[in-house]
ROSETI-739631 format. One record per residue (C-alpha): residue in three letters; x, y, z. Coordinates in steps of 0.25 Angstrom, whole numbers, plus 5000, padded with zeros to 4 digits. Example, Ala and Ser with C-alpha at 12.3 -4.5 7.8 and 13.67 -1.06 7.14 Angstrom:
2
Ala504949825031
Ser505549965029
***
This chain:
176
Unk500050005000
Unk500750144996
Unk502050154993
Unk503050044996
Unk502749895003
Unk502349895015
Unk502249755023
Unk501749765038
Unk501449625045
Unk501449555058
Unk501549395056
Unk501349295069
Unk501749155068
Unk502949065067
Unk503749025054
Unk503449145046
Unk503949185033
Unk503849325028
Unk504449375017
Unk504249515011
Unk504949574998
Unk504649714994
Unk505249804983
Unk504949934977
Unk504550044985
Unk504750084999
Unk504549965007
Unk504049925022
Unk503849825031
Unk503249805045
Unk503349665050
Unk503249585063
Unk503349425064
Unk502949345077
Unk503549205076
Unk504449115076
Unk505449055063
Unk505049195055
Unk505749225042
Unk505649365037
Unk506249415023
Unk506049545019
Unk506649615006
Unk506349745002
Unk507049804989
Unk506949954988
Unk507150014974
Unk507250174972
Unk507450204984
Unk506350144993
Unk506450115007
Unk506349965013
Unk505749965028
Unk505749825035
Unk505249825050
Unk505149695054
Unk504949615068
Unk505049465072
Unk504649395085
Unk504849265085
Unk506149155085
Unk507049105073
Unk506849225065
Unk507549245050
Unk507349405044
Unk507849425030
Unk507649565026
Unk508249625012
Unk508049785011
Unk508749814997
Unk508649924986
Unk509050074987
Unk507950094997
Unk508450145014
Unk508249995020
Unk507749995035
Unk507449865042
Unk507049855057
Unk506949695061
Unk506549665077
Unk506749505078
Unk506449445092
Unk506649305096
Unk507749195094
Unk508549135080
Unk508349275073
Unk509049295058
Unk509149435051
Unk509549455038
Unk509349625031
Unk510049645020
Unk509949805016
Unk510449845004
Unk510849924991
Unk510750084992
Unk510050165003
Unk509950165019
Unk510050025026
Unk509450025041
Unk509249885050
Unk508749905063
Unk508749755069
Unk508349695083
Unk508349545085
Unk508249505098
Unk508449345103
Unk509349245101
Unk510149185089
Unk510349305078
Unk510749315065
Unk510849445058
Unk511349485045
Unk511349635042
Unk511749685027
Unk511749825025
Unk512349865012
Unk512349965000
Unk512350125000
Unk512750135015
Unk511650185025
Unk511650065033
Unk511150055048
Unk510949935057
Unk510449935070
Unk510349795078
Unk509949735090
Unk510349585094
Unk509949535105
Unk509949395113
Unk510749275120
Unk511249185108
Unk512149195097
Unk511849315085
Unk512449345073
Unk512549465067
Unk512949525055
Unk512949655049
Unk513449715034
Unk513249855030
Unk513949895018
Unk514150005006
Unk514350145006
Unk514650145020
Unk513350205028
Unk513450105041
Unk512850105055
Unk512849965064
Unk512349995076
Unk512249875089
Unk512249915099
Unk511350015099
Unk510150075107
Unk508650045105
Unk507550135101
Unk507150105116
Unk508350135123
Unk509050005125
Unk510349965118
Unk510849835112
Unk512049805116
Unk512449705105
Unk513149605115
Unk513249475113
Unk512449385123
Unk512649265115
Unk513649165123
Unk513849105109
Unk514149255105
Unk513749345094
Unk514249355081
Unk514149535075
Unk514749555060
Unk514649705057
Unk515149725042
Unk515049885038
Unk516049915026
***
């Protein structure tokens, strides 16, 4: 409806499979998944200059969030994952602003976060929990960088970004 795509949806239950593709104009989505063994893939390609939105929120345990934001388009993706097993793959590139603001809360993460093309790139991150996480990061191409953990919340907390983990942690920061 109106300009762009627009997807807003709350989805209850366990082993869902939600995959979205949008391409075009200025592109939004709003989404919340309550369950457990979720998988959520996302790609938005933004062509003249179009802006890719992706808010999304996950409750629930072994988790896996694919989300590609690409085209010359600013990229912002906001991604809350709560519970156990978690995996996060954004991949933002080609020209234009890249943002990630990412909080996964629970045990067992892996992250993978490629930021690339045209500079402007921002991540924000928030890890949390008792058990081994893995965590990478790759911002790239003409230059623009920011990595930012720890920080503090919106809320006035901060996050540390210890390790908890007895099995330890594993941070790979690339930013060339």
């Amino acid at each position: 409806a109106g300009q762009g795509n627009t997807v807003e949806a709350n989805i209850f239950g366990d082993d869902n499979l939600v995959n979205i593709t949008q391409a075009g104009g200025p592109s939004y989505i709003l989404l919340s998944i309550l369950g457990n063994q979720n998988q959520f893939e996302a790609t938005q390609n933004m062509s003249g200059g179009a802006m890719a939105y992706n808010e999304t929120t996950i409750i629930g345990d072994t988790n896996d969030v694919d989300i590609i934001q690409q085209g010359t388009g600013d990229k912002a993706a906001f991604v809350n994952i709560i519970g156990d097993s978690n995996t996060a793959n954004i991949n933002q590139k080609d020209s234009g602003t890249h943002f990630v603001d990412l909080s996964i809360e629970g045990d067992n993460h892996l992250v993978d976060i490629l930021q690339e093309g045209a500079g402007d790139h921002a991540a924000t991150v928030e890890l949390d929990g008792t058990q081994p996480w893995n965590f990478d990061l790759t911002q790239s191409g003409a230059t623009s960088q920011t990595y930012t953990l720890p920080h503090a919340m919106s809320d006035g907390s901060s996050v540390s970004g210890t390790c908890m983990a007895i099995g330890g942690c594993n941070l790979t920061i690339l930013q060339e």
